[in-house]
Residue frames as a rotation matrix with the C-alpha (Angstrom) as fourth column:
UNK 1
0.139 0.380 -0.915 2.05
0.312 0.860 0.404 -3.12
0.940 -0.342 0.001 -16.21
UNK 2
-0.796 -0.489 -0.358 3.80
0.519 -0.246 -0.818 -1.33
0.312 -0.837 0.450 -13.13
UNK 3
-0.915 0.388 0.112 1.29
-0.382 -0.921 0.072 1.39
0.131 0.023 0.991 -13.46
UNK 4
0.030 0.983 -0.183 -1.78
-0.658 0.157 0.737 -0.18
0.753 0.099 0.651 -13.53
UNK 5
-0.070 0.162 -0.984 -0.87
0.603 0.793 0.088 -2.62
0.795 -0.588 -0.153 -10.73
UNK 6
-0.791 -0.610 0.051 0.29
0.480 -0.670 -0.567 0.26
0.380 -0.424 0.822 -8.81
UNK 7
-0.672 0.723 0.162 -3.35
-0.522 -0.617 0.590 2.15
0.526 0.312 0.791 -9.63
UNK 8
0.140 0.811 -0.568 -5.39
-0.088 0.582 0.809 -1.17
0.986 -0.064 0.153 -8.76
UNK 9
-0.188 -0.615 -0.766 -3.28
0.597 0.548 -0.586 -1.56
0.780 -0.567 0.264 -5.45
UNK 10
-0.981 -0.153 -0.122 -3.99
0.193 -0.650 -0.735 1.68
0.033 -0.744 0.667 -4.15
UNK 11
-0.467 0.852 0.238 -7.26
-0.518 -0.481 0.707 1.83
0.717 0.207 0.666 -5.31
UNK 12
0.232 0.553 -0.800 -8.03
0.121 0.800 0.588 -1.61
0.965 -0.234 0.118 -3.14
UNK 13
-0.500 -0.502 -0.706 -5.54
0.837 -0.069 -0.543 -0.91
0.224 -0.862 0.454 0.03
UNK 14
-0.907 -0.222 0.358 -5.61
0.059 -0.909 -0.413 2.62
0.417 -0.354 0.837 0.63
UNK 15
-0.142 0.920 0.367 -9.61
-0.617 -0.372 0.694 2.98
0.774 -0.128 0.620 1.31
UNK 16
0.420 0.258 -0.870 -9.63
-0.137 0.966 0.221 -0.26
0.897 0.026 0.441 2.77
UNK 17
-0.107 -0.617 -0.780 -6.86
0.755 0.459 -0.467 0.13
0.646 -0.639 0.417 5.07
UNK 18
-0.822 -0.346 0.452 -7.47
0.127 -0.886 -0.447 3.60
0.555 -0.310 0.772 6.24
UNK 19
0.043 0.990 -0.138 -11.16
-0.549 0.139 0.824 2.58
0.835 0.040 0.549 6.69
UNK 20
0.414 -0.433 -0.801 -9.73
0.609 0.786 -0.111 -0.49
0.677 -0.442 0.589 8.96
UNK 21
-0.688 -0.716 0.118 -7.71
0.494 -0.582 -0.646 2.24
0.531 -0.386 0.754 10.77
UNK 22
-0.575 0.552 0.604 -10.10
-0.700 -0.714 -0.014 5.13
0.423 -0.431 0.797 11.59
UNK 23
0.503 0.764 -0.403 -12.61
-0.218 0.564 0.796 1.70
0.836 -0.313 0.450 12.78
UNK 24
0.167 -0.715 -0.679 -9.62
0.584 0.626 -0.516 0.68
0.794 -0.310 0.522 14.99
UNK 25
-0.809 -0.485 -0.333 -8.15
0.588 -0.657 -0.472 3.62
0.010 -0.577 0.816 16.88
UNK 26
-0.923 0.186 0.337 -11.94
-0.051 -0.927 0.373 5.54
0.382 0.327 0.864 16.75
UNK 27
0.095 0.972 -0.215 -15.10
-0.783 0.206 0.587 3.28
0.615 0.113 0.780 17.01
UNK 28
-0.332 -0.616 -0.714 -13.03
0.068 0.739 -0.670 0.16
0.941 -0.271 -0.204 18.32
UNK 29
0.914 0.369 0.168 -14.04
-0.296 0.324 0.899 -1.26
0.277 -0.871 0.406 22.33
UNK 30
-0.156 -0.981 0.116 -10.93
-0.853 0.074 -0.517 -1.00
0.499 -0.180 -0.848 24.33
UNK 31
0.603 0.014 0.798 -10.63
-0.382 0.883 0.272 -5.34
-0.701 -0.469 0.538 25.72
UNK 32
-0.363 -0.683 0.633 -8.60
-0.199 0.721 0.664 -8.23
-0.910 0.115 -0.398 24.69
UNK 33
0.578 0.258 0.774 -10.39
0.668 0.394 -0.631 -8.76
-0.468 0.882 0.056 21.18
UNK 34
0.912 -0.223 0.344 -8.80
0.201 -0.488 -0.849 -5.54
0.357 0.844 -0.400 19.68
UNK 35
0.091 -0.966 0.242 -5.34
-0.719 0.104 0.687 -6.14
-0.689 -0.236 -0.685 21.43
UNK 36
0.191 -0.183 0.964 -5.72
0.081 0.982 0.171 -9.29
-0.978 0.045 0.202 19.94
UNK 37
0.972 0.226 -0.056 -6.44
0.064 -0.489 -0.870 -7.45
-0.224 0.842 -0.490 16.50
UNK 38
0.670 -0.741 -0.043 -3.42
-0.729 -0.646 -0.227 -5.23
0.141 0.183 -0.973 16.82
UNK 39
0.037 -0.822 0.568 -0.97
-0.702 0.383 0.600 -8.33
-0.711 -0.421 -0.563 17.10
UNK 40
0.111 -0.255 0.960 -1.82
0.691 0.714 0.110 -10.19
-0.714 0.652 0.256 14.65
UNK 41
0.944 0.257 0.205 -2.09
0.329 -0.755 -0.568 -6.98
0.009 0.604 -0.797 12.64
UNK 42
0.448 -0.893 -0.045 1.43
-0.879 -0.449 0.157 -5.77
-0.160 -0.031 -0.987 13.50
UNK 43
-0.071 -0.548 0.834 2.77
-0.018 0.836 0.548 -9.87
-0.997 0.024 -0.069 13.27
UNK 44
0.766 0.423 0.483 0.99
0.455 0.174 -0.873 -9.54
-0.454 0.889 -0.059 9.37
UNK 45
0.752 -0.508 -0.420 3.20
-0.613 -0.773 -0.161 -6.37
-0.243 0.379 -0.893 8.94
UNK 46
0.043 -0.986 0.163 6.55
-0.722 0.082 0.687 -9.06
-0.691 -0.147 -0.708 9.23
UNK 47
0.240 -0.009 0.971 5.43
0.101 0.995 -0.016 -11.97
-0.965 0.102 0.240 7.44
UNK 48
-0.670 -0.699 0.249 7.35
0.177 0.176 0.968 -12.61
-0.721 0.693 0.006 3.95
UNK 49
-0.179 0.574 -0.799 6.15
-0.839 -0.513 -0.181 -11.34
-0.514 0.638 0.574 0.93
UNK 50
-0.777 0.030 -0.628 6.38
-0.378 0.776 0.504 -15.18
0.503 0.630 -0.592 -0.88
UNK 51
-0.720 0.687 -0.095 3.60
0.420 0.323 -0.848 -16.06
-0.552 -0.650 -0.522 2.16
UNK 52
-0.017 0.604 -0.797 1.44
-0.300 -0.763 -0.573 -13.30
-0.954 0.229 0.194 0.84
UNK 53
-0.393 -0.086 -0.916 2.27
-0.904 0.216 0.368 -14.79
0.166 0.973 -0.163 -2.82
UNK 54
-0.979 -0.021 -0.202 1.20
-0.058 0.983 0.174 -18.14
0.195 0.182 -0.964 -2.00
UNK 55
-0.688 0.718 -0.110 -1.86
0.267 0.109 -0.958 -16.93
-0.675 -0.688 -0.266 -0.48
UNK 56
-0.406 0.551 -0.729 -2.60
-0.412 -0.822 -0.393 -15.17
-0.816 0.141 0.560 -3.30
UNK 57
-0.647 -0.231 -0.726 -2.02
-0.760 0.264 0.594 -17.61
0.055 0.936 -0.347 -5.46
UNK 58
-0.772 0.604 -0.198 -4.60
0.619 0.785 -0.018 -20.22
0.144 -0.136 -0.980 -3.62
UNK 59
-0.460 0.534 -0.710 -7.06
0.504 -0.501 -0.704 -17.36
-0.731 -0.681 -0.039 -2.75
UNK 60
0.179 0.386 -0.905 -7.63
-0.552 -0.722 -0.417 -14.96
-0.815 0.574 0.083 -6.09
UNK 61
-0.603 -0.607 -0.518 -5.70
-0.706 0.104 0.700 -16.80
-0.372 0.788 -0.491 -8.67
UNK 62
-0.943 0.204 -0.263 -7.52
0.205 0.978 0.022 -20.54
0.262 -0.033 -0.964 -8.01
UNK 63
-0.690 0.603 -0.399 -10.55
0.662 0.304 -0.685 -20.06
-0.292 -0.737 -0.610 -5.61
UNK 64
-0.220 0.713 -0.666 -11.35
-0.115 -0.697 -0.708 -16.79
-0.969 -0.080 0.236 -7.00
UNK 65
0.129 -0.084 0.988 -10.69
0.434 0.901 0.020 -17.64
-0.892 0.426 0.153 -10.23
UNK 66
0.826 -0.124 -0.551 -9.47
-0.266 -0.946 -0.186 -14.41
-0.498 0.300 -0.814 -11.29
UNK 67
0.647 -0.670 0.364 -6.61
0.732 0.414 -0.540 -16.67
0.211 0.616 0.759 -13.41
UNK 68
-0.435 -0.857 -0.275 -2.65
0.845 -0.494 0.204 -14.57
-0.311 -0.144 0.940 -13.58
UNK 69
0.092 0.022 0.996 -4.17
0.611 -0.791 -0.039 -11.17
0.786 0.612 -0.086 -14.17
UNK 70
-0.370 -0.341 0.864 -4.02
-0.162 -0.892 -0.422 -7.71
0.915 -0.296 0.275 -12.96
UNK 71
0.328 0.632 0.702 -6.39
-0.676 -0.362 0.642 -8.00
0.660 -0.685 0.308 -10.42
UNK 72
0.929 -0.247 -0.276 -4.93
0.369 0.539 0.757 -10.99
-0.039 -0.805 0.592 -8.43
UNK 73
-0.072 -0.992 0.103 -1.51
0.748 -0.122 -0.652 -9.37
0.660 0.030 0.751 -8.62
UNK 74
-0.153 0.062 0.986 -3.25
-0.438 -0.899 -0.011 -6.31
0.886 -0.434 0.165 -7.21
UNK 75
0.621 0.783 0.042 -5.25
-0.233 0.134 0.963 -7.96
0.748 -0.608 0.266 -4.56
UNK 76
0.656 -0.385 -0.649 -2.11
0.680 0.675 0.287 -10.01
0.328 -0.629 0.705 -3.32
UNK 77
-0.699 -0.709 0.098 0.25
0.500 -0.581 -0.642 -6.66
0.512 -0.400 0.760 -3.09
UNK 78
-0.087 0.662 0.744 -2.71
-0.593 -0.635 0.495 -5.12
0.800 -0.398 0.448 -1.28
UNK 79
0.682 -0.215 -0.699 -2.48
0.387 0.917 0.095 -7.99
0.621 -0.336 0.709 0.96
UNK 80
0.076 -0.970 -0.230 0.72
0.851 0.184 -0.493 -7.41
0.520 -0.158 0.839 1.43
UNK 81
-0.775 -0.320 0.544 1.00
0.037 -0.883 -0.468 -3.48
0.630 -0.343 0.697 2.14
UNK 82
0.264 0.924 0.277 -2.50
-0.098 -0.260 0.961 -3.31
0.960 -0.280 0.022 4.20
UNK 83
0.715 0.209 -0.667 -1.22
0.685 -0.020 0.728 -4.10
0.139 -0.978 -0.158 7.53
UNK 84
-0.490 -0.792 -0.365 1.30
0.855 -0.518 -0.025 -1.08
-0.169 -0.324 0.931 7.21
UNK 85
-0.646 0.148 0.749 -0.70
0.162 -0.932 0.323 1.10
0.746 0.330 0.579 5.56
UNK 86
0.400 0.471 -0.786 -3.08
0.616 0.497 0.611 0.06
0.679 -0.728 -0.091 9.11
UNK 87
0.163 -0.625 -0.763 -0.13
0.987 0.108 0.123 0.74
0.005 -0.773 0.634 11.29
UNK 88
-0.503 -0.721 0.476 0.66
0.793 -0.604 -0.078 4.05
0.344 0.338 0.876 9.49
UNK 89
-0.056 0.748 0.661 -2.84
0.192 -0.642 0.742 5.53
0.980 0.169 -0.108 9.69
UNK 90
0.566 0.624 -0.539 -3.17
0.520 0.237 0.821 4.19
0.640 -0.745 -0.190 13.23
UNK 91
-0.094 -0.769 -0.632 0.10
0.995 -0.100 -0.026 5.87
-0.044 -0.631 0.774 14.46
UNK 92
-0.889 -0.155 0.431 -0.77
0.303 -0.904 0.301 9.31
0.344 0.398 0.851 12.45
UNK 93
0.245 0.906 -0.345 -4.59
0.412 0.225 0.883 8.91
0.878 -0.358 -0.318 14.36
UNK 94
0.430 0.588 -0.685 -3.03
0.652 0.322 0.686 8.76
0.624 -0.742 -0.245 17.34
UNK 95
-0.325 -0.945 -0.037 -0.50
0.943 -0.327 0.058 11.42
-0.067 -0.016 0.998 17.43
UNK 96
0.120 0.705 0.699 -4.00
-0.060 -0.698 0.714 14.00
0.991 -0.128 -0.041 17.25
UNK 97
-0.979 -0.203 0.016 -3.90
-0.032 0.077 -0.997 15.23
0.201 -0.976 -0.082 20.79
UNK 98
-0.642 0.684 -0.347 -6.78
0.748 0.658 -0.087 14.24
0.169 -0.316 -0.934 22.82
UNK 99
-0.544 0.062 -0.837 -7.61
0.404 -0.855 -0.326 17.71
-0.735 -0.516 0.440 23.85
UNK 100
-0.999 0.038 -0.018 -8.58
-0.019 -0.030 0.999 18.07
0.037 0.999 0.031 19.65
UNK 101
-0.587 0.782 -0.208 -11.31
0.565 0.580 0.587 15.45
0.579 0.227 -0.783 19.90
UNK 102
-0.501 0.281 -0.819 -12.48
0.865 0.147 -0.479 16.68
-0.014 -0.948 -0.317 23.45
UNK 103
-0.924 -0.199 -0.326 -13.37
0.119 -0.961 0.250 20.44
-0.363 0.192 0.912 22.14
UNK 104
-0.740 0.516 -0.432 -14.91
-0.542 -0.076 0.837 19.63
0.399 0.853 0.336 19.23
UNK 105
-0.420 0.792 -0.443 -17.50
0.594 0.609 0.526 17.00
0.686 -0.042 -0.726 21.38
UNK 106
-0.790 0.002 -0.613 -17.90
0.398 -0.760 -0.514 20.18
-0.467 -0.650 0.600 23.91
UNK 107
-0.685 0.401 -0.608 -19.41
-0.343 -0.914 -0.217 21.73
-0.643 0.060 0.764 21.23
UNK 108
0.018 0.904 -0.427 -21.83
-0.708 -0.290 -0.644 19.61
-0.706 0.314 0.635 20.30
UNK 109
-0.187 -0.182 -0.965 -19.97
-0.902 0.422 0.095 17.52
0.390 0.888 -0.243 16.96
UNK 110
0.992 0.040 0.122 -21.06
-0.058 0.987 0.152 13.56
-0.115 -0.158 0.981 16.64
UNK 111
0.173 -0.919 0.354 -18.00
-0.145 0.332 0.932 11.74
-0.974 -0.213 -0.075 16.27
UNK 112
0.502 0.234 0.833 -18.34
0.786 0.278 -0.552 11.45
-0.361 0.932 -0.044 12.72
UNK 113
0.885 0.102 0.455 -17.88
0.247 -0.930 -0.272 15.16
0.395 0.353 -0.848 12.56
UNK 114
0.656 -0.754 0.045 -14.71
-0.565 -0.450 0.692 15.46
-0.501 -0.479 -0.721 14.83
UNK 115
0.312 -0.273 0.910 -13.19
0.567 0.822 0.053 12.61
-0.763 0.499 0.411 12.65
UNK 116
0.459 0.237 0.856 -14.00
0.887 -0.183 -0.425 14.44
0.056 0.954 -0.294 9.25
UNK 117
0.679 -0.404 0.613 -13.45
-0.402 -0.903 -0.150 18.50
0.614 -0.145 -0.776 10.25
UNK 118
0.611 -0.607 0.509 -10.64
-0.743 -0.216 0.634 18.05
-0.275 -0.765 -0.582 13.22
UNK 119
0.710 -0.258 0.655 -8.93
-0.081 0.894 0.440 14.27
-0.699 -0.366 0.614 13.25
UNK 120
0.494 -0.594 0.635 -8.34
0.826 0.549 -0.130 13.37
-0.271 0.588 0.762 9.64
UNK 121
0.892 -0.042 0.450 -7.51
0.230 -0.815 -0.531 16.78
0.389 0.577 -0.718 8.23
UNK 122
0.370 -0.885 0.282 -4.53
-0.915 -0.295 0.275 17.20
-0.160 -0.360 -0.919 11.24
UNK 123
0.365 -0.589 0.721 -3.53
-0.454 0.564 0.690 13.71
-0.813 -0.579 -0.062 10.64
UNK 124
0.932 0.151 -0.330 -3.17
-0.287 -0.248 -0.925 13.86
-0.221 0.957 -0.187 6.60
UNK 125
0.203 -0.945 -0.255 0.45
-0.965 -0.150 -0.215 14.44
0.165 0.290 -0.943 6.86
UNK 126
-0.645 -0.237 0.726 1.44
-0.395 0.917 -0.051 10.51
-0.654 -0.320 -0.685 8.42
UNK 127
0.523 0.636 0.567 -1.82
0.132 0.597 -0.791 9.01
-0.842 0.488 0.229 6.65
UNK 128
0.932 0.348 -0.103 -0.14
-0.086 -0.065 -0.994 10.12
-0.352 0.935 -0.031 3.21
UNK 129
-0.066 -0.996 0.064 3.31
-0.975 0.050 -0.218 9.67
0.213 -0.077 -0.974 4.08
UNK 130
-0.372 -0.340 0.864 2.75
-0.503 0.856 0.120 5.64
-0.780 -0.390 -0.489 5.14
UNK 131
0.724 0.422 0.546 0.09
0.188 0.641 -0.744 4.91
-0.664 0.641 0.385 2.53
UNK 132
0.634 -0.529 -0.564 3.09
-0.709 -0.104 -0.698 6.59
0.310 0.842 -0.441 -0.51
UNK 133
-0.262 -0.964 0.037 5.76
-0.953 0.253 -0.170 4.65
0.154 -0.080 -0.985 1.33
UNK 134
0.295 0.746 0.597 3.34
-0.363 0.665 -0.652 1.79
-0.884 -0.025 0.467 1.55
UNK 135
0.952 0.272 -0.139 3.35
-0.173 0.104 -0.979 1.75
-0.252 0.957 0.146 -2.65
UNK 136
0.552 -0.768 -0.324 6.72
-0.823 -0.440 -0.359 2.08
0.133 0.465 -0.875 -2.36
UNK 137
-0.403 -0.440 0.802 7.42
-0.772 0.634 -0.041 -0.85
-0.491 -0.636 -0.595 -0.82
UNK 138
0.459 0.547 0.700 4.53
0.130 0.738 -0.662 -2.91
-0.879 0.395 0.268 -2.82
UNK 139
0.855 -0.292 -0.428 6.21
-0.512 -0.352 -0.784 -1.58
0.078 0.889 -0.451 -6.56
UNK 140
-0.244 -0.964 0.102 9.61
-0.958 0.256 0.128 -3.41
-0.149 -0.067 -0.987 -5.45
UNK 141
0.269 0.171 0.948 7.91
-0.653 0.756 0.049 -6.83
-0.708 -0.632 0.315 -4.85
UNK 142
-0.309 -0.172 -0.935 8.82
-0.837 0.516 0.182 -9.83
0.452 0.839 -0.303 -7.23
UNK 143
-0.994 -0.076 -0.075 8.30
-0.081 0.995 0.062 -12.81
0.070 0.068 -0.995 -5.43
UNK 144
-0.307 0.936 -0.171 4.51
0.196 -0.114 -0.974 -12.53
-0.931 -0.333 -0.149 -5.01
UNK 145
-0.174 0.028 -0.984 4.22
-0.786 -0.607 0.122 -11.94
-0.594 0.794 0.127 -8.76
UNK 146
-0.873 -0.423 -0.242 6.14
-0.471 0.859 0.199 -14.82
0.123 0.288 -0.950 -9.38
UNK 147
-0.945 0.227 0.235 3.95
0.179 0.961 -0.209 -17.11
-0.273 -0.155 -0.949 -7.83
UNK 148
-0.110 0.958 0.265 0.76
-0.013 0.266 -0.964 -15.60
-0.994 -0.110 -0.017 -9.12
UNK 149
0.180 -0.003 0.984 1.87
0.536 0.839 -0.096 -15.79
-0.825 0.545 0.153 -12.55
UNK 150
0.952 0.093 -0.292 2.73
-0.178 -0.608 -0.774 -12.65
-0.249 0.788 -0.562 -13.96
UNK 151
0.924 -0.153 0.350 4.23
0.357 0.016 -0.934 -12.82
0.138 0.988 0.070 -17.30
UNK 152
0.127 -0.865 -0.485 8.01
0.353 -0.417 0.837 -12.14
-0.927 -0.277 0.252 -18.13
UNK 153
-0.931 -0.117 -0.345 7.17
-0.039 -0.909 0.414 -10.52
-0.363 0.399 0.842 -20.99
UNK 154
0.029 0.932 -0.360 3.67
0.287 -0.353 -0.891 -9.05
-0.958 -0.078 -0.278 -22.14
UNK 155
-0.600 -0.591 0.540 3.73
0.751 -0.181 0.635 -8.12
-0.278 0.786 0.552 -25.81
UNK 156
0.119 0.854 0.506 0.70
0.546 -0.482 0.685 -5.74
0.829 0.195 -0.524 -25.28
UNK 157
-0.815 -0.387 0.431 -0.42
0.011 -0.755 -0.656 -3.00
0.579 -0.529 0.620 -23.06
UNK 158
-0.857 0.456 -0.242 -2.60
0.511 0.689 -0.513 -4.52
-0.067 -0.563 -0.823 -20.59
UNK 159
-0.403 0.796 0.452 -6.41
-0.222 -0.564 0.795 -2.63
0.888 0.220 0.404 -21.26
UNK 160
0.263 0.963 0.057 -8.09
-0.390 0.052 0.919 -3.83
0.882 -0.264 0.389 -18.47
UNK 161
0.309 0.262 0.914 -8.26
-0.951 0.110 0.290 -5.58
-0.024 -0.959 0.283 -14.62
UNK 162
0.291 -0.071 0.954 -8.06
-0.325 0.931 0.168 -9.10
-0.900 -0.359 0.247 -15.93
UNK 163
0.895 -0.056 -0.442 -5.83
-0.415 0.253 -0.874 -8.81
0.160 0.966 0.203 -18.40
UNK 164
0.625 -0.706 -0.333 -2.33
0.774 0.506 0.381 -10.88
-0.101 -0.496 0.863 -17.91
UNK 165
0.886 -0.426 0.183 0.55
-0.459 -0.862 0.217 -8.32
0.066 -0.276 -0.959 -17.18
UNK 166
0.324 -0.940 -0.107 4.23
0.683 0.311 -0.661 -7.81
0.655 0.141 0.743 -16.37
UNK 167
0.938 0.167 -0.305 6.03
0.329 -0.710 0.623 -5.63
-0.112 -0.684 -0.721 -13.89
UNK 168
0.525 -0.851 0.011 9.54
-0.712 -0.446 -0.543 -3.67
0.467 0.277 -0.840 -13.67
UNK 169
0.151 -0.439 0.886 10.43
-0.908 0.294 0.300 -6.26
-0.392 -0.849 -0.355 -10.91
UNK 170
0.429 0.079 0.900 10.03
-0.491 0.856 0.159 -9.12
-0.758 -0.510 0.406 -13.33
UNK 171
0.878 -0.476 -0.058 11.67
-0.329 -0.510 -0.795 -7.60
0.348 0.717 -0.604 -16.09
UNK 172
0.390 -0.661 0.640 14.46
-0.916 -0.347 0.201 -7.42
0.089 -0.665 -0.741 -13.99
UNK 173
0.336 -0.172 0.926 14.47
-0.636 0.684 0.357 -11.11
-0.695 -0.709 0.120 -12.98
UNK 174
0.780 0.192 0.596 14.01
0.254 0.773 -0.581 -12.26
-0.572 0.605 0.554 -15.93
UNK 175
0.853 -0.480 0.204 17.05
0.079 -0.267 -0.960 -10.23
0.515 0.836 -0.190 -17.78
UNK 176
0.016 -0.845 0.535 19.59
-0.990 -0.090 -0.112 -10.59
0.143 -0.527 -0.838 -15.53
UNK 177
0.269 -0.310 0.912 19.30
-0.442 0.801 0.403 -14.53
-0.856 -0.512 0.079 -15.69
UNK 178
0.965 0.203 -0.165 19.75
-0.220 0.293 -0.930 -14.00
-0.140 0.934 0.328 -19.49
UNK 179
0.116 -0.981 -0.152 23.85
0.449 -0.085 0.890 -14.64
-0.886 -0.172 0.431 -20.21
UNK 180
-0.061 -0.395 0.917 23.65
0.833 -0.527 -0.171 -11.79
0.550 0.753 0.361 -23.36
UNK 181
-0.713 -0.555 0.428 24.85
0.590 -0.805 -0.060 -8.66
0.378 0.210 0.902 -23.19
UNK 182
-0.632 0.460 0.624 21.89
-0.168 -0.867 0.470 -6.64
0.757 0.192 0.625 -24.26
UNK 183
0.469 0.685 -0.557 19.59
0.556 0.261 0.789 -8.45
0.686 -0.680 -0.259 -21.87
UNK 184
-0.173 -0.609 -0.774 22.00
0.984 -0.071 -0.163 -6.77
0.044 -0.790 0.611 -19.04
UNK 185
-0.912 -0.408 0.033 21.66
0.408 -0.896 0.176 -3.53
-0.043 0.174 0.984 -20.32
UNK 186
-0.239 0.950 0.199 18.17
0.061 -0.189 0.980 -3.64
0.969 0.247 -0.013 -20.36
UNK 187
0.393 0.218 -0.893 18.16
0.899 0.116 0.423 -5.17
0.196 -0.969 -0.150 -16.67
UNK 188
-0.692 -0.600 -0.402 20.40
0.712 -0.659 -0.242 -2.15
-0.119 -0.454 0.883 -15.56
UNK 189
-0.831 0.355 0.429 17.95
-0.352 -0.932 0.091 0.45
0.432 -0.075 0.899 -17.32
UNK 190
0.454 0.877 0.161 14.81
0.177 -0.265 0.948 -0.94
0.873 -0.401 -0.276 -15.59
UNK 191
-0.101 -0.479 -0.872 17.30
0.942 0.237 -0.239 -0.71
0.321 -0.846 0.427 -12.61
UNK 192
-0.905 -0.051 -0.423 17.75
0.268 -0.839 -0.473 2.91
-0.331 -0.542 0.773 -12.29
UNK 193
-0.554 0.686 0.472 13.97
0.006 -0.563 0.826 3.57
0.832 0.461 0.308 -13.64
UNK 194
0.322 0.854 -0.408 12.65
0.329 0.303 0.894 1.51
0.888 -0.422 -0.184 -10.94
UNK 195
-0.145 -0.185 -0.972 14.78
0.989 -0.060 -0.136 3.29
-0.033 -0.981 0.192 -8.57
UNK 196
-0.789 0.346 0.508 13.86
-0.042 -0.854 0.518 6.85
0.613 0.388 0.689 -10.22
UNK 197
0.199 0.980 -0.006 10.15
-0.022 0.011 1.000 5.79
0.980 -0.198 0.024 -9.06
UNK 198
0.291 0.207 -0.934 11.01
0.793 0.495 0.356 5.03
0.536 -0.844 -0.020 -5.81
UNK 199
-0.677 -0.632 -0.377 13.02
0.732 -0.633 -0.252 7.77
-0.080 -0.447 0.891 -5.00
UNK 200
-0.816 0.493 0.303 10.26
0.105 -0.388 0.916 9.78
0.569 0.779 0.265 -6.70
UNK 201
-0.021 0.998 0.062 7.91
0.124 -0.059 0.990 8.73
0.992 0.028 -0.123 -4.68
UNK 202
0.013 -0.473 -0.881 9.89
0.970 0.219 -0.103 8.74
0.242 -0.853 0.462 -1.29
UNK 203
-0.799 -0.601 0.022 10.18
0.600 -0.799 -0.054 12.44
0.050 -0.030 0.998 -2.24
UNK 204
-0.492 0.860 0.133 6.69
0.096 -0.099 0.991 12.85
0.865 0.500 -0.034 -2.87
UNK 205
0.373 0.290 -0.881 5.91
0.769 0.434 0.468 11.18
0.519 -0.853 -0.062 0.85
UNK 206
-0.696 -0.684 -0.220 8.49
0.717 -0.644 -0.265 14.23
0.040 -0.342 0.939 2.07
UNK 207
-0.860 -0.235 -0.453 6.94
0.460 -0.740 -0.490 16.94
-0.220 -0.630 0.745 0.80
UNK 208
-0.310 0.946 -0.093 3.87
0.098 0.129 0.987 16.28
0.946 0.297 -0.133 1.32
UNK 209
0.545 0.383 -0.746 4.02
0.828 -0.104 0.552 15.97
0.134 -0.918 -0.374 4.71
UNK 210
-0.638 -0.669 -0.381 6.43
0.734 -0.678 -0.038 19.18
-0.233 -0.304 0.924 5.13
UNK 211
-0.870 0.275 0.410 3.95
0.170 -0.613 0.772 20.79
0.463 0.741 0.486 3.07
UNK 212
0.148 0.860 -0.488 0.75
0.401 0.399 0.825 19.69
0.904 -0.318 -0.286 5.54
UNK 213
-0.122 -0.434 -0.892 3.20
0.989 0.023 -0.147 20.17
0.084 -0.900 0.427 8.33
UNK 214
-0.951 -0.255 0.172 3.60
0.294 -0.920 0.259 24.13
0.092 0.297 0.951 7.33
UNK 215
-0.507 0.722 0.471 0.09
-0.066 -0.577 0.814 24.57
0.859 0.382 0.340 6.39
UNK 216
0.408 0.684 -0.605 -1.14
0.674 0.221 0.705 23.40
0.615 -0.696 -0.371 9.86
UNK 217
-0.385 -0.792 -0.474 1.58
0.923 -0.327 -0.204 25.81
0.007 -0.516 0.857 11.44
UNK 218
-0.813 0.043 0.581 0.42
0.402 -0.681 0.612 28.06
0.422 0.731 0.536 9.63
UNK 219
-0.175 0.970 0.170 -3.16
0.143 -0.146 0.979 28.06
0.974 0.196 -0.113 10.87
């Protein structure tokens, strides 16, 4: 269940948010509409993940009628992580020196083209370092689950988008409010699995960018 929310999450955020980004800090009229943007965009970044559950739960669950499955669980942790993965792209965007862009339209490139060959390619390292720590941050979440209805326990392996699900986070909740033993011991091992993944993926976010960082040195 982790996995496949995980999978749907990035599949919906990441394009979405990076798309939202490069429109922002690229194509975007500097004036008071896209200040206005960026504030509520950076205010989204703070607001409680149980907000972001309730929305989801009146928005995909109800309205869309996508009922407790995968896909409103995704949608609402995509929700949730989009105005960071935003922030991340928009900070790794802007951290290209101007001098980059200014060359490459010297000689001719649309903006499309300084974007594609020059922009994203130096700004990889941040763009793939906020969108992992993004995931990393959506994979912890429980209350947003909660309230769209995934399952504390799943006796299947979920096949599809809109099938009903379970996560490591609600595992957790749910076996640590058992009062047996074994139920503890179970909470503990998803404990250190789900902190394996994170760490995992925290490391991942490292060297990747160290690895981007080098190769641009390099060049």
């Amino acid at each position: 269940g982790t996995l496949w929310l995980m999978g749907l999450t990035a599949i919906i955020s990441v394009p979405l948010g990076m798309a939202s980004a490069l429109y922002l800090e690229e194509y975007a009229q500097e004036g008071w509409f896209l200040r206005l943007i960026q504030v509520n965009i950076a205010n989204l970044a703070g607001v409680p993940s149980v907000v972001y559950g309730i929305l989801g739960l009146a928005l995909f669950v109800r309205f869309a009628a996508f009922g407790n499955s995968l896909l409103a669980g995704a949608l609402t942790l995509s929700l949730l992580i989009l105005p960071i993965i935003i922030i991340s792209t928009q900070e790794a965007l802007r951290s290209i020196p101007s001098g980059i862009r200014e060359s490459a339209f010297a000689l001719g490139a649309t903006r499309w083209q300084v974007i594609y060959s020059h922009v994203l390619p130096m700004a990889a390292p941040g763009i793939m370092t906020g969108v992992i720590l993004a995931l990393s941050r959506a994979i912890g979440e429980t209350a947003p689950l909660i309230l769209v209805g995934a399952l504390t326990f799943v006796p299947f392996v979920p096949r599809g988008a809109m099938d009903q699900f379970t996560a490591l986070p609600i595992q957790i909740f749910n076996w640590t409010a058992r009062p047996q033993d074994e139920f503890r011991g179970l909470a503990a091992a998803a404990i250190v699995i789900l902190m394996i993944l994170l760490f995992t993926m925290n490391l991942t976010a490292i060297l990747l960018r160290n690895y981007f960082e080098e190769r641009r040195a390099g060049t």
